[in-house]
N, C-alpha and C positions, 0 to 999 in steps of 0.2 A: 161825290157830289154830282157830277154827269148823270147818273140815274135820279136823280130825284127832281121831282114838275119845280116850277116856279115857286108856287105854293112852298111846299117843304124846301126851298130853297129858303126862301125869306124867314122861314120858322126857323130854320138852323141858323142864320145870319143874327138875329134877334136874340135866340139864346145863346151864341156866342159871345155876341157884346154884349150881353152883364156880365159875364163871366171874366172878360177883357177888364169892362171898366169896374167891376165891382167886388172881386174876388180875385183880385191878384197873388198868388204864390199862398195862398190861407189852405187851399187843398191837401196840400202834401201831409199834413198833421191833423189831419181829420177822424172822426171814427166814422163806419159807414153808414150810422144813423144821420151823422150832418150830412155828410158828402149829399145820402138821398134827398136832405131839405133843401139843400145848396141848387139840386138838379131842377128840383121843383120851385122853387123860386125863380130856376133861371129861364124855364118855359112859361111861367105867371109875366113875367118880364118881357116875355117877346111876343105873349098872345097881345096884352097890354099895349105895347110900343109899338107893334104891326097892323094892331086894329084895333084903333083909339074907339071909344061909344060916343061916334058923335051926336047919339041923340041926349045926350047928356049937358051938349054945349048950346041948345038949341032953347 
C-alpha cells in the first residue's frame, strides 16, 4: 500500500469496504465467473462511494 498515490489509495479503501460490509465469507464457495462479478461490483462501489455525481444532487 506505500507505493500507491492517494488516489489508488482511496480506490483500494473503497473497494475494500464492500467487500468488508457486503460479501462476508460468500467468497470461499465461489466459481471464478462470480468471484470476477463480486470484484467488479466491488470497484463499481468504490468509484461510486469515493466520487459521488454531485451534479446529480444539484
Amino acid at each position: 500500500m506505500d507505493s500507491l498515490n492517494k488516489q489508488q489509495q482511496w480506490q483500494d479503501l473503497g473497494h475494500e469496504m464492500k467487500h468488508y460490509f457486503f460479501d462476508k465469507g460468500i467468497r470461499l464457495y465461489l466459481r471464478k465467473q462470480l468471484v470476477d462479478y463480486f470484484e467488479t461490483m466491488a470497484n463499481y462501489f468504490a468509484y461510486h462511494f469515493l466520487y459521488p455525481h454531485l451534479c446529480l444532487c444539484v
